[in-house]
C-alpha positions as a LaTeX table, in Angstrom:
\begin{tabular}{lrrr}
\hline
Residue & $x$ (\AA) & $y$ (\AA) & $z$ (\AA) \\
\hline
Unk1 & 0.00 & 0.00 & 0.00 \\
Unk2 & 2.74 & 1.98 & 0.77 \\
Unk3 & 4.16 & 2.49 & $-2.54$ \\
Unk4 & 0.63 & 3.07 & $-4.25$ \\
Unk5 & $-0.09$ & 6.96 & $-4.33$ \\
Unk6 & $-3.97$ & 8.08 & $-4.22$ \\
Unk7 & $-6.08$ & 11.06 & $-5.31$ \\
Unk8 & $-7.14$ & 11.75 & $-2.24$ \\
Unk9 & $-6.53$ & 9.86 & 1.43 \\
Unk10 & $-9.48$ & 11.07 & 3.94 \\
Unk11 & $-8.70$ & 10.59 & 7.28 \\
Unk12 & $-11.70$ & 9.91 & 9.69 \\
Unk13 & $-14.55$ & 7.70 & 8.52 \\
Unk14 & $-17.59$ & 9.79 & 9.87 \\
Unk15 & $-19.96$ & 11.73 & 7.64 \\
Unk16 & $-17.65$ & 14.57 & 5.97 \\
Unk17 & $-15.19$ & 12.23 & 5.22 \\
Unk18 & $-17.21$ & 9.63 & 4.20 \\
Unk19 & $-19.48$ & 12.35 & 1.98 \\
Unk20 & $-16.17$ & 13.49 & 0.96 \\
Unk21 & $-14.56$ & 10.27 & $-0.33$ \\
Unk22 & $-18.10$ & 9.22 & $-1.76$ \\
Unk23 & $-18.03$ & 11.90 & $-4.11$ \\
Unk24 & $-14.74$ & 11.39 & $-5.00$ \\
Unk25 & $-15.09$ & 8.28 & $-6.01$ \\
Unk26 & $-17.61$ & 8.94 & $-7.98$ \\
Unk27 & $-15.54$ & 11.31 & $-10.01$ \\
Unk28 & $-13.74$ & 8.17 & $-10.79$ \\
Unk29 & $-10.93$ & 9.20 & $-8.46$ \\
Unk30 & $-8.62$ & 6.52 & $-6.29$ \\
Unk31 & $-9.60$ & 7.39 & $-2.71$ \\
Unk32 & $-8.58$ & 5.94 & 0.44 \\
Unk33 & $-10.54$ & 6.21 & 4.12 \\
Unk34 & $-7.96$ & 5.70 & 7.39 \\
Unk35 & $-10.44$ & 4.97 & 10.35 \\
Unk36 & $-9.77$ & 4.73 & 14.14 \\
Unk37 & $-12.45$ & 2.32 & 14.56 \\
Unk38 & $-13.07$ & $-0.64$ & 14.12 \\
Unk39 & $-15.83$ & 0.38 & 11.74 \\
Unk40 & $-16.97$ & 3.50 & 10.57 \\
Unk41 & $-19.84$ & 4.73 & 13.27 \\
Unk42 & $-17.78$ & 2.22 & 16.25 \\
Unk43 & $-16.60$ & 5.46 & 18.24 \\
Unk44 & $-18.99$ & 8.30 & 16.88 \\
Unk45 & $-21.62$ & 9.29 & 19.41 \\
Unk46 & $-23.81$ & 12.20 & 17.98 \\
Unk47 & $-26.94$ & 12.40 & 19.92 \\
Unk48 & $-28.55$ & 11.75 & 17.05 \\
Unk49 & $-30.33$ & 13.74 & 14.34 \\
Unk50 & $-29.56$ & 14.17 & 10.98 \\
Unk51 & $-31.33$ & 16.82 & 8.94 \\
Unk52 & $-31.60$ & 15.11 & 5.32 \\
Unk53 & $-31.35$ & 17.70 & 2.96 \\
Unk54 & $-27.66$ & 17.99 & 2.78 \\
Unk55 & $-27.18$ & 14.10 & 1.81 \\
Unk56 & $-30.22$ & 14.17 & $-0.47$ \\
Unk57 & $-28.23$ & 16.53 & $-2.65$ \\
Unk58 & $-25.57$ & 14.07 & $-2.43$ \\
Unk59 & $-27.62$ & 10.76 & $-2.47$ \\
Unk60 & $-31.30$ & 11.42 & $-3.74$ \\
Unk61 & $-33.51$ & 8.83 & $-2.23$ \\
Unk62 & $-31.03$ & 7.92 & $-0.03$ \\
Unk63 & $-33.54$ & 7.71 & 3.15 \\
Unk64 & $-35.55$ & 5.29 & 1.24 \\
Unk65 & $-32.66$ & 2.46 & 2.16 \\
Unk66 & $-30.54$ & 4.23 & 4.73 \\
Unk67 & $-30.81$ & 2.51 & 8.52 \\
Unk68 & $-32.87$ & 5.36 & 10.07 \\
Unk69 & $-34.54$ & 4.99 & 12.94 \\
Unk70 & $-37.58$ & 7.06 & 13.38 \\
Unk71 & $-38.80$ & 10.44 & 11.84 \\
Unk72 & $-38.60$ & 13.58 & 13.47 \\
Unk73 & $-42.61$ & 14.80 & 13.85 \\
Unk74 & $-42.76$ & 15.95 & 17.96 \\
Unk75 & $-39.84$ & 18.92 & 19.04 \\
Unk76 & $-39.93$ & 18.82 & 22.54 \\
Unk77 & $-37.91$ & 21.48 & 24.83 \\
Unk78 & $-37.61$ & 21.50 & 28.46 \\
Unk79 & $-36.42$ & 23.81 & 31.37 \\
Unk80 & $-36.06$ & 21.80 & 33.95 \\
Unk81 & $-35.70$ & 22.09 & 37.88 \\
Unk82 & $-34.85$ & 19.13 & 40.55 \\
Unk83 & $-38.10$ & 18.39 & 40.91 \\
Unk84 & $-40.26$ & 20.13 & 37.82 \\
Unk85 & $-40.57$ & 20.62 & 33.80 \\
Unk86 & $-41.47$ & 23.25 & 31.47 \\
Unk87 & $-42.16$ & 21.44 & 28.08 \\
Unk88 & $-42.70$ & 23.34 & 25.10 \\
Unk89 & $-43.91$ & 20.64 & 22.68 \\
Unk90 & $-44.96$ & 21.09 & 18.63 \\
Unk91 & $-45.96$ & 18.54 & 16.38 \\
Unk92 & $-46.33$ & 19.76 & 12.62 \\
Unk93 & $-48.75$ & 18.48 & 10.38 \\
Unk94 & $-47.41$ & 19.76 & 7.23 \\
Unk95 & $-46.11$ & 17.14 & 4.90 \\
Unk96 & $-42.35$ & 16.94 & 4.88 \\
Unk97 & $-40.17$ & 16.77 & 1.49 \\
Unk98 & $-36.75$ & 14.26 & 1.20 \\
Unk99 & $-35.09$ & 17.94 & 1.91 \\
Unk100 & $-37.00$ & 18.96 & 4.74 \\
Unk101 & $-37.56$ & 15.64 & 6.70 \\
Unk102 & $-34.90$ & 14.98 & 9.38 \\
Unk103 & $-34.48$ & 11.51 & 11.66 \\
Unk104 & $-33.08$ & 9.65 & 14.65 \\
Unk105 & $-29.89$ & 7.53 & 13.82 \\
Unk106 & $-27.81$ & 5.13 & 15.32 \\
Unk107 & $-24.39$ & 6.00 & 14.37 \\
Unk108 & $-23.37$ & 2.78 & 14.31 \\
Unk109 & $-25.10$ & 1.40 & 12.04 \\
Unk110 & $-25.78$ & 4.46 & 10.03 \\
Unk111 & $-21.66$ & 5.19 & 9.18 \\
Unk112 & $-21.52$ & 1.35 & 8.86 \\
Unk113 & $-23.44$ & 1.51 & 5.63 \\
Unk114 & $-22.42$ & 4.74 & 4.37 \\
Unk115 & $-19.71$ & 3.49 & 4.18 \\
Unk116 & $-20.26$ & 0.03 & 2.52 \\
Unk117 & $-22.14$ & 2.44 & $-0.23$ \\
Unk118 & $-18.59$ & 4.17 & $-0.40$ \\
Unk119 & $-16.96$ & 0.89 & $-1.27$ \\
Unk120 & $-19.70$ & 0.21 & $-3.56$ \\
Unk121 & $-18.31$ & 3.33 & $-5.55$ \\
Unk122 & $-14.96$ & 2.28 & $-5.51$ \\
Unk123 & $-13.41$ & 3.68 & $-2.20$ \\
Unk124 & $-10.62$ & 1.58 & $-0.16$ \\
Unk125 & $-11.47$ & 1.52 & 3.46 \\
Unk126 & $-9.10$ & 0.74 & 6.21 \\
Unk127 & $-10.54$ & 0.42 & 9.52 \\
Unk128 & $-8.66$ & 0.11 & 13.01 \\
Unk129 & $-5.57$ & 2.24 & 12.32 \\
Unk130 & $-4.66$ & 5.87 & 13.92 \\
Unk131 & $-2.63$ & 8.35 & 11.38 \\
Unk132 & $-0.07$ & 9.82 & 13.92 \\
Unk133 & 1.35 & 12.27 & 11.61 \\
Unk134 & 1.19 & 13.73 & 7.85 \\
Unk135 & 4.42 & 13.79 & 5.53 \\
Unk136 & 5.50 & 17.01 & 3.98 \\
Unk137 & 7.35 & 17.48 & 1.17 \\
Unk138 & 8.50 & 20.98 & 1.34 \\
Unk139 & 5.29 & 23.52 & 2.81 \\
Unk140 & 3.05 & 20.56 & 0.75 \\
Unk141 & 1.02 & 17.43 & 2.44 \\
Unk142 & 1.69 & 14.88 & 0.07 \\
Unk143 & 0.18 & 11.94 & 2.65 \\
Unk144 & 0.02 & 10.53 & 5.79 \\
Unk145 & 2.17 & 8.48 & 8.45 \\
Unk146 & 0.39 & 5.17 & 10.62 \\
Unk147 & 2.15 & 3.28 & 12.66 \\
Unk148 & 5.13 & 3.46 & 10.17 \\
Unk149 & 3.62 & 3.02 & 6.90 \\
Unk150 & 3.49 & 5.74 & 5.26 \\
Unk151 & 0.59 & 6.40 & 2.34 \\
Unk152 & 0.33 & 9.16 & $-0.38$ \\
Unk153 & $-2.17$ & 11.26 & $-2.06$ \\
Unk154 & $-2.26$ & 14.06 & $-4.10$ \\
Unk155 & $-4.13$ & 15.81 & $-1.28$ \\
Unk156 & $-5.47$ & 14.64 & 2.45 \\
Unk157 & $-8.70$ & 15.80 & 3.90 \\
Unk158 & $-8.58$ & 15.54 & 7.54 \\
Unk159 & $-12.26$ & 14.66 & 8.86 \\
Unk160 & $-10.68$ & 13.36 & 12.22 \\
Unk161 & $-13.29$ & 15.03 & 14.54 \\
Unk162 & $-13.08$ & 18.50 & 17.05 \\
Unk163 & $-9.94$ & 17.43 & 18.31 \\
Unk164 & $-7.95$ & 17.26 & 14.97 \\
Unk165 & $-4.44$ & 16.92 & 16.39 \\
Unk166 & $-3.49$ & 16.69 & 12.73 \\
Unk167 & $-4.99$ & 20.23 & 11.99 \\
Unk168 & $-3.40$ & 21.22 & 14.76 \\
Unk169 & 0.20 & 19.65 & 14.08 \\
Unk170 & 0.41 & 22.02 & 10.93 \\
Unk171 & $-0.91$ & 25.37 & 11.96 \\
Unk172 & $-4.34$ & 25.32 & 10.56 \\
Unk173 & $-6.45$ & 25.29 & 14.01 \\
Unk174 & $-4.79$ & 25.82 & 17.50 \\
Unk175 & $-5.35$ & 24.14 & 20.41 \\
Unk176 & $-9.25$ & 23.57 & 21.72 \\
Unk177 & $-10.12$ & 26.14 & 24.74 \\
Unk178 & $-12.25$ & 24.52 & 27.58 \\
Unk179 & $-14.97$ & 27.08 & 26.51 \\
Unk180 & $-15.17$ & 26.23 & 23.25 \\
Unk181 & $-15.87$ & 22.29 & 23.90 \\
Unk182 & $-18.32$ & 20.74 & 25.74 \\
Unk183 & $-18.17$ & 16.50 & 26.82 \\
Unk184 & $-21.43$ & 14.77 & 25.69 \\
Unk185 & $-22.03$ & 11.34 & 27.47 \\
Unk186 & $-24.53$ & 9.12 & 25.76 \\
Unk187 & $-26.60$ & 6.18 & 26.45 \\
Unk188 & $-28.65$ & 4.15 & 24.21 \\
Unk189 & $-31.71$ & 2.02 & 26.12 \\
Unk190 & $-33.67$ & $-0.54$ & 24.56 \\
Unk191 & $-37.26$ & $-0.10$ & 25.59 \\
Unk192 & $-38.99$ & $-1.34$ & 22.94 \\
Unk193 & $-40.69$ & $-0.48$ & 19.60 \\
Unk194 & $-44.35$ & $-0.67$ & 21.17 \\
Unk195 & $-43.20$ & 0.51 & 24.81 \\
Unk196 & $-41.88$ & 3.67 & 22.90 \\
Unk197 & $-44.77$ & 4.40 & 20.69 \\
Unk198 & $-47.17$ & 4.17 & 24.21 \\
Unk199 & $-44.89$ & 6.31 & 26.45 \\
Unk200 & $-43.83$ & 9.17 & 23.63 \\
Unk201 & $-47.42$ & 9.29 & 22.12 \\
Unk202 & $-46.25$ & 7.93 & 18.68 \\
Unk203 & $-47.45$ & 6.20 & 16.41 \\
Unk204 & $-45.83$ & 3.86 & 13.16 \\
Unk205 & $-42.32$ & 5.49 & 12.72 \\
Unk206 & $-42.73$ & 8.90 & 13.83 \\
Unk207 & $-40.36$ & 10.00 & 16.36 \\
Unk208 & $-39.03$ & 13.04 & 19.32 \\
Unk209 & $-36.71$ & 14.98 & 19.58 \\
Unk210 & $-36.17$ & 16.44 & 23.42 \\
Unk211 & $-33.40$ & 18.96 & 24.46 \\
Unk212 & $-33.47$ & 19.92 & 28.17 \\
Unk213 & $-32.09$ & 23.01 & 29.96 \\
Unk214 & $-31.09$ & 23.24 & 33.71 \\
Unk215 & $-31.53$ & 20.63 & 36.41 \\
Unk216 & $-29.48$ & 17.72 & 34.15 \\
Unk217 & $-26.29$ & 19.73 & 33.90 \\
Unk218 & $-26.81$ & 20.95 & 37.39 \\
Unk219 & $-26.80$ & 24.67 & 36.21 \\
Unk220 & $-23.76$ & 24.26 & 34.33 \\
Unk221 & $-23.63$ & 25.33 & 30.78 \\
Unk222 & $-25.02$ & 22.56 & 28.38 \\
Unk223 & $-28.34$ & 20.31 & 28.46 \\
Unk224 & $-30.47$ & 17.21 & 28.56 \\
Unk225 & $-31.01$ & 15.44 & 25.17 \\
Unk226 & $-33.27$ & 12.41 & 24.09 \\
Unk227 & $-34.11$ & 10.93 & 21.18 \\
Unk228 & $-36.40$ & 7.86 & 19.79 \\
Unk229 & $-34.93$ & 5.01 & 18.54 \\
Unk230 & $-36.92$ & 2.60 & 16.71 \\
Unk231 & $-37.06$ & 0.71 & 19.68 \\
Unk232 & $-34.34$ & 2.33 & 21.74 \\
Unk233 & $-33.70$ & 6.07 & 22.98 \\
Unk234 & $-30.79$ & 8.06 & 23.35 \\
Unk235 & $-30.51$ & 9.91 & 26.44 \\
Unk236 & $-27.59$ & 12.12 & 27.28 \\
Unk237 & $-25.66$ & 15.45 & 28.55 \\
Unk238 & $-23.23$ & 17.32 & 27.07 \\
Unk239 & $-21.77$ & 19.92 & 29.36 \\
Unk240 & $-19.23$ & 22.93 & 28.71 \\
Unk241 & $-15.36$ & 21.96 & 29.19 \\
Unk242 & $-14.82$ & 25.34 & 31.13 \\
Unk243 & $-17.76$ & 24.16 & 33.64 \\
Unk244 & $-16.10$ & 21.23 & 34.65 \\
Unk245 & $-15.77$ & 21.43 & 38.45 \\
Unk246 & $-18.53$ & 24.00 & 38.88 \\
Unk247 & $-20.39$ & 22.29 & 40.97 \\
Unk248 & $-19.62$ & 18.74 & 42.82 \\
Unk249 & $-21.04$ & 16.01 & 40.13 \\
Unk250 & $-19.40$ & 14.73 & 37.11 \\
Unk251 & $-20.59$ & 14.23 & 34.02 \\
Unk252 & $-21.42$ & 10.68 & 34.55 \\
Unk253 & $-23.23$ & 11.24 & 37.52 \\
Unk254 & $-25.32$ & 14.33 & 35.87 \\
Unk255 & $-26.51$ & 11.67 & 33.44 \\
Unk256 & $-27.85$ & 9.71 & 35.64 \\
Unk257 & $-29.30$ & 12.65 & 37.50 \\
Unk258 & $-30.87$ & 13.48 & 34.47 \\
Unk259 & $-32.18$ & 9.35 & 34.03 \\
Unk260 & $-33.64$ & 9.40 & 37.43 \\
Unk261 & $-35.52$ & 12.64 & 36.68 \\
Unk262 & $-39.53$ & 12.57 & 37.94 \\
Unk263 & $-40.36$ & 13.43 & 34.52 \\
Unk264 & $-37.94$ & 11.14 & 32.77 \\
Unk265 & $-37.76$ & 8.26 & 34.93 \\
Unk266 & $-41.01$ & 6.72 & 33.81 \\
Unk267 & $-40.48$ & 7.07 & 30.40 \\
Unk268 & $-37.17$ & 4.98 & 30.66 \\
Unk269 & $-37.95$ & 2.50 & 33.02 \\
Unk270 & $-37.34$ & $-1.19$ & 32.41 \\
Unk271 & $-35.35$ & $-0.61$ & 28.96 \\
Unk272 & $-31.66$ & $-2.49$ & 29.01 \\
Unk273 & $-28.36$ & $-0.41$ & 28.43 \\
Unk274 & $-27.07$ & $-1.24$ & 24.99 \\
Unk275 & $-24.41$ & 0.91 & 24.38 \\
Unk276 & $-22.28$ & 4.00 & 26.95 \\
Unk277 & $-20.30$ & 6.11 & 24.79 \\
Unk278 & $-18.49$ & 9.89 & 25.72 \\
Unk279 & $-17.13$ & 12.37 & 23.47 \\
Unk280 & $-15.60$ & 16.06 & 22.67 \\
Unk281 & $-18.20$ & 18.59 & 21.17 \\
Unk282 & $-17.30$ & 21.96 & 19.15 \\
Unk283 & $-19.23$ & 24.08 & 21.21 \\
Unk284 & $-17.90$ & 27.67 & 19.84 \\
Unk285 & $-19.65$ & 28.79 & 16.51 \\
Unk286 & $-18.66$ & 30.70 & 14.29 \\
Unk287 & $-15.86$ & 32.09 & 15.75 \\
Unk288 & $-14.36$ & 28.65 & 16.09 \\
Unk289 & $-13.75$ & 27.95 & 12.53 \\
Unk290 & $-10.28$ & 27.49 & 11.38 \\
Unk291 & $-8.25$ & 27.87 & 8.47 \\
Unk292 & $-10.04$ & 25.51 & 6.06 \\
Unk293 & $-6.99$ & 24.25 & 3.51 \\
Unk294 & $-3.21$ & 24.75 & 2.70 \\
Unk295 & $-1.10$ & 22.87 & 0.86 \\
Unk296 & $-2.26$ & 19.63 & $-0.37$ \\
Unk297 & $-4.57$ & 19.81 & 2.89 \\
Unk298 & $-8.30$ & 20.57 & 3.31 \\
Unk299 & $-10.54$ & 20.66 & 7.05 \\
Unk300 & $-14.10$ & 19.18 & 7.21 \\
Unk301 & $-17.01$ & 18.56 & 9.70 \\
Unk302 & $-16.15$ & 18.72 & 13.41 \\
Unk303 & $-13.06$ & 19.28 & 12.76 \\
Unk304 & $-13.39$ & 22.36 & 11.15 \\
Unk305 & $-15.97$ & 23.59 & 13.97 \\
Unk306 & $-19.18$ & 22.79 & 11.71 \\
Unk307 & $-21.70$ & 22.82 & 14.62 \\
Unk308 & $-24.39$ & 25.17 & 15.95 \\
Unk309 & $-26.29$ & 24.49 & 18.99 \\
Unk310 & $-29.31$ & 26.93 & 18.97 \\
Unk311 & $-31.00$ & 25.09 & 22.62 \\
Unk312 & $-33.91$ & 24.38 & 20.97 \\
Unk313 & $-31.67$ & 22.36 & 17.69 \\
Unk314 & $-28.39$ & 20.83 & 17.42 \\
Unk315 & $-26.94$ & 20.61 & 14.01 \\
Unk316 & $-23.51$ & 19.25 & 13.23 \\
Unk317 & $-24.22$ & 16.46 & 10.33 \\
Unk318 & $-26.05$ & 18.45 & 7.54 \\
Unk319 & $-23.13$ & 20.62 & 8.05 \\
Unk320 & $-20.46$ & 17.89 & 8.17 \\
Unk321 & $-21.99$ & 16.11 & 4.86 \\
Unk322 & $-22.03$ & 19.60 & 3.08 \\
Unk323 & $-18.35$ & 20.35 & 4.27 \\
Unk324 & $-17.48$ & 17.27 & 2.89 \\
Unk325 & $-19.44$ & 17.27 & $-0.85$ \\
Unk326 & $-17.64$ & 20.96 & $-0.73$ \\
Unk327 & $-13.85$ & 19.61 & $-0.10$ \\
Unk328 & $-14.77$ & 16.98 & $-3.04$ \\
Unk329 & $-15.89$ & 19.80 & $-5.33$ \\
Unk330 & $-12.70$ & 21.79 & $-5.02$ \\
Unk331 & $-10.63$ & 18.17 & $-5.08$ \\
Unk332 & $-12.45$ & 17.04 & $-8.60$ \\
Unk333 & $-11.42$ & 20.84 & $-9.52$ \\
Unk334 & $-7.81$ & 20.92 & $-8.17$ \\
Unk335 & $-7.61$ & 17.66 & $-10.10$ \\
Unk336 & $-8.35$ & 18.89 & $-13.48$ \\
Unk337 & $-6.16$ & 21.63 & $-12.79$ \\
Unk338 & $-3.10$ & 19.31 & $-11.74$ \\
Unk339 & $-2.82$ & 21.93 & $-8.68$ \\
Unk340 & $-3.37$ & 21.04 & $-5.37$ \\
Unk341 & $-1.64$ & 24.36 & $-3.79$ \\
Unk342 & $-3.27$ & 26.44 & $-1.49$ \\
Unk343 & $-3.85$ & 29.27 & $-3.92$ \\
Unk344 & $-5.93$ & 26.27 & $-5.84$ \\
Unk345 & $-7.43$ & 24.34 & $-2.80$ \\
Unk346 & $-8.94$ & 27.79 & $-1.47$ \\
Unk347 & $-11.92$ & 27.51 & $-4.01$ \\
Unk348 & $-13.17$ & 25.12 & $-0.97$ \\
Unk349 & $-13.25$ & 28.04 & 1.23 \\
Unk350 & $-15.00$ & 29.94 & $-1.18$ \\
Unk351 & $-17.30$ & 27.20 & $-1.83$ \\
Unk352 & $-18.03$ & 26.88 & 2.17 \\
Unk353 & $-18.40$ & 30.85 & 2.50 \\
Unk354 & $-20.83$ & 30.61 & $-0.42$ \\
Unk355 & $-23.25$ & 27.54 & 1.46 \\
Unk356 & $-25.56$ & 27.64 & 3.95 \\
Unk357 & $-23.01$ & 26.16 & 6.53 \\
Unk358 & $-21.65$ & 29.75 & 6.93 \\
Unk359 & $-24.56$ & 31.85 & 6.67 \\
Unk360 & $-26.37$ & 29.52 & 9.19 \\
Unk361 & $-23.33$ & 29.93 & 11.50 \\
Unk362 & $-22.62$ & 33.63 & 10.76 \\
Unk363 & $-26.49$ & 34.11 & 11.62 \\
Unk364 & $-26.24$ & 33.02 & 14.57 \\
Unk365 & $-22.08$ & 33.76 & 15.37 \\
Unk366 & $-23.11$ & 35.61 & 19.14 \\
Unk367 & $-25.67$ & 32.82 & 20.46 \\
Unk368 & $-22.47$ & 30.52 & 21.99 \\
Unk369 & $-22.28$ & 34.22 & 24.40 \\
Unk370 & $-26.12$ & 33.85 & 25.33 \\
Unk371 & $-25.32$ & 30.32 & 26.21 \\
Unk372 & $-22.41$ & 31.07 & 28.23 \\
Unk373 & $-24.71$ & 32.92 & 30.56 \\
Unk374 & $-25.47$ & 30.73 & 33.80 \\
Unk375 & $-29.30$ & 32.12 & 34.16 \\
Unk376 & $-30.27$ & 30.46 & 30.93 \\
Unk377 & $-29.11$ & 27.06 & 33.48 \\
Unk378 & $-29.86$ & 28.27 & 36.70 \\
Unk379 & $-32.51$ & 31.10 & 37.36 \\
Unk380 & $-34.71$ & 30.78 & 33.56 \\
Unk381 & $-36.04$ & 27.13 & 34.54 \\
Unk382 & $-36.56$ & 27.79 & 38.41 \\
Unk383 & $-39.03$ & 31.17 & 37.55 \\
Unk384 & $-40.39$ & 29.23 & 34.88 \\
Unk385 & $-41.04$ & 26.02 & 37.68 \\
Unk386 & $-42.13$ & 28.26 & 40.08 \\
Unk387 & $-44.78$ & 30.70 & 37.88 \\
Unk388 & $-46.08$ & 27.60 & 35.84 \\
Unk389 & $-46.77$ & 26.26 & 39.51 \\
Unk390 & $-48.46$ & 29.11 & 41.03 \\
Unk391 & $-50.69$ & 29.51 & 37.27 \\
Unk392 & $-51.80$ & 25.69 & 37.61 \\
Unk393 & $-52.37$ & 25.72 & 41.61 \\
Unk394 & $-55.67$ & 26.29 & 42.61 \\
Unk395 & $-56.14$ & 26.62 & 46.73 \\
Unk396 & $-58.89$ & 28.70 & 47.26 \\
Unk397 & $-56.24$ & 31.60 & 48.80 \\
Unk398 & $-56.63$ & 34.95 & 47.36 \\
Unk399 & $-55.08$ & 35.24 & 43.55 \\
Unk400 & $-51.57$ & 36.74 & 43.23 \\
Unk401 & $-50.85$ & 39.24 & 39.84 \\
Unk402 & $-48.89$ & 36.52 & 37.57 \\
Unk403 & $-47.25$ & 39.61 & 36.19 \\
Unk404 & $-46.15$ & 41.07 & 39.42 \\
Unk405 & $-45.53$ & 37.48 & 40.81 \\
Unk406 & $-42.77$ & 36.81 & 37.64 \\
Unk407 & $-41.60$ & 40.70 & 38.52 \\
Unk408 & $-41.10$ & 39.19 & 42.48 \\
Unk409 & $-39.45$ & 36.24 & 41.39 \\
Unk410 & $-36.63$ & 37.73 & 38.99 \\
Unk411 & $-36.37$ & 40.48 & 41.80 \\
Unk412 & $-35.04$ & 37.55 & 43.76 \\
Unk413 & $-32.53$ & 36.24 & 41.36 \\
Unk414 & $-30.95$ & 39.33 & 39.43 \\
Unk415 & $-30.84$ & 43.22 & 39.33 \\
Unk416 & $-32.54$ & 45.17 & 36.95 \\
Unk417 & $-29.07$ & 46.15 & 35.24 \\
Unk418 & $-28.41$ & 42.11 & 34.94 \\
Unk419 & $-31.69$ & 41.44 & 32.94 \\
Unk420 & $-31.46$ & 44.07 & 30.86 \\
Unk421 & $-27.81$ & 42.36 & 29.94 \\
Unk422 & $-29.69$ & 39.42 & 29.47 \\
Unk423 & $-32.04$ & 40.51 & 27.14 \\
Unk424 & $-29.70$ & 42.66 & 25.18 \\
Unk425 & $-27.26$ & 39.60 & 24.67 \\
Unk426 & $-30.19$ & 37.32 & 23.75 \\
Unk427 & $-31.63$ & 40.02 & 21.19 \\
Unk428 & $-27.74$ & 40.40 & 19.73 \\
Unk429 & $-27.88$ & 36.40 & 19.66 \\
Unk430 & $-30.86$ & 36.25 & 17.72 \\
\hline
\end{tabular}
């Protein structure tokens, strides 16, 4: 292998690379895939939700075959206090399009046969080996070094996740900040197809997506997710790097806080543990991307900080799979060129600057500030518990003002100068 030279090596086997070296292939280009894993989807632990209408440009129909689990139809988001929940819950009943329809996923299985549809096209994948380092020749990547065997490639598109040492090891993206990263821990329970449908309210293969603010992360910055499986959920937390030692319970422990919830609890109970995964999370926006390419080089998905987390939507995959059509786009044209210099492989940050992944991000470039804000954690979800508790009680005492009771009960918790901070950050957010 060593002495064989490719078009392109990708190195990381999740959903920009695999996008990446899909479309490559397709171009009737010699592309090779370096995974970590064992298989692609063995150590990738998205949440997860995949928004479609990236792929569909790149596979039309693609859902039609694809292992998904269960269709998006209920968005469910919760503040939530030790004891109490605010759900906001809508259901659509407009029709959804291949481009507008998103689902839950199982990594897993889902990378497993993107990636067999990869091969089908032509691609080499080689699972189970780590790249430790790429070769230069000159200021040029020309290929990559594992465990002594060395590989090369006209040019190397590093989809190796948040924590690209690789990026890092040549300039293009320095060194993760606590703030900017958040650890998400993630179970997956089998409850059931029928015990899912009866608990959630569903019905055939429609599904929920829940995000949770507050109590789970112990007031820390981050959240409470769950999704349905087809007959599983995924419930986890993903809480901010910088927050780490905040408060006196770790991240596995706020999981299981966040398990044994009132509200939660039921909905969970009696499923079996199939699978107990952790993992890094670009957390900073905007602000967070990196240089995109160099020298025989290009950056994709997590890696290049492709993720937005809005509280009431997570999106990292439709962004990841568009990075990574995008790097093969400027590849296929670098190619025809014979010029795989930076001057040449910039067309890809053209072509990024152009898509929606940066005028989603750049829309929304100050809401990682609102979220750094502790009362969105801490004080939002107790005045919500404690005014949606005094609306529903009904004692017979005299009635209270709700207006002047919500006035009271922010009076407690911040100063007049604070929430007018507050509100001015979450206006500049949105």
């Amino acid at each position: 292998m060593s002495e064989e030279k490719f078009d392109a090596i990708v190195v990381g086997g999740g959903l920009a690379g695999l996008t990446a070296a899909y479309c490559l292939a397709q171009a009737e280009m010699e592309v090779l895939v370096i995974e970590r894993g064992t298989f692609c989807g063995s150590k990738n632990v998205t949440g997860g939700r995949i928004y479609t209408h990236s792929l569909e440009k790149v596979m039309p129909g693609f859902a039609e075959e694809a292992p998904l689990e269960r269709k998006v139809t209920k968005e469910r988001v919760a503040l939530m206090t030790e004891k109490g929940v605010v759900n906001i819950e809508y259901a659509s009943g407009k029709p959804d399009t291949p481009e507008t329809a998103s689902y839950t996923v199982l990594r897993s299985k889902f990378d497993k046969w993107f990636a067999e549809k990869c091969e089908e096209v032509g691609v080499m994948m080689v699972p189970g080996i780590r790249v430790d380092s790429l070769i230069k020749d000159g200021d040029k990547i020309v290929g990559i070094d594992a465990g002594g065997e060395e590989m090369y490639a006209d040019v190397v598109i590093l989809a190796d996740g948040v924590n690209s040492l690789l990026a890092q090891s040549i300039g293009l993206k320095p060194e993760l900040k606590p703030e900017q990263v958040a650890v998400g821990c993630k179970e997956v329970i089998q409850l059931g197809e029928d015990v899912i449908n009866q608990r959630f309210g569903l019905e055939g293969n429609d599904g929920l997506s829940m995000l949770v603010a507050g109590d789970p992360t112990v007031g820390n910055i981050g959240g409470g997710f769950l999704y349905t499986n087809k007959d599983s959920v995924s419930i986890g937390i993903v809480a901010t790097c910088s927050d780490i030692g905040r408060v006196d319970v770790s991240i596995p422990d706020m999981l299981e806080r966040f398990k044994n919830h009132p509200s939660i609890e039921p909905l969970i109970k009696g499923g079996l543990p199939l699978e107990y995964s952790a993992h890094l999370v670009p957390e900073g926006g905007f602000d967070m991307i990196p240089k995109l390419y160099d020298n025989g080089v290009l950056v994709t998905g997590d890696a290049a900080a492709f993720v937005i987390n809005l509280g009431y939507t997570v999106r990292g995959m439709d962004f990841a799979v568009e990075s990574g059509r995008l790097a093969a786009e400027a590849v296929i044209r670098a190619k025809a060129a014979d010029d795989f210099s930076a001057a040449s492989l910039a067309y890809y940050q053209k072509l990024v600057e152009n898509s929606f992944i940066y005028t989603d991000m750049k829309q929304y470039r100050n809401f990682p500030k609102l979220l750094e804000r502790h009362e969105i954690f801490n004080d939002v979800p107790e005045i919500a518990d404690v005014l949606f508790d005094r609306l529903f009680r009904v004692d017979g005492k005299k009635p209270v003002s709700l207006p002047m009771f919500a006035i009271d009960e922010i009076a407690k918790r911040t100063s007049a100068s604070k929430l007018l901070e507050l509100v001015m950050v979450a206006l500049d957010a949105l």
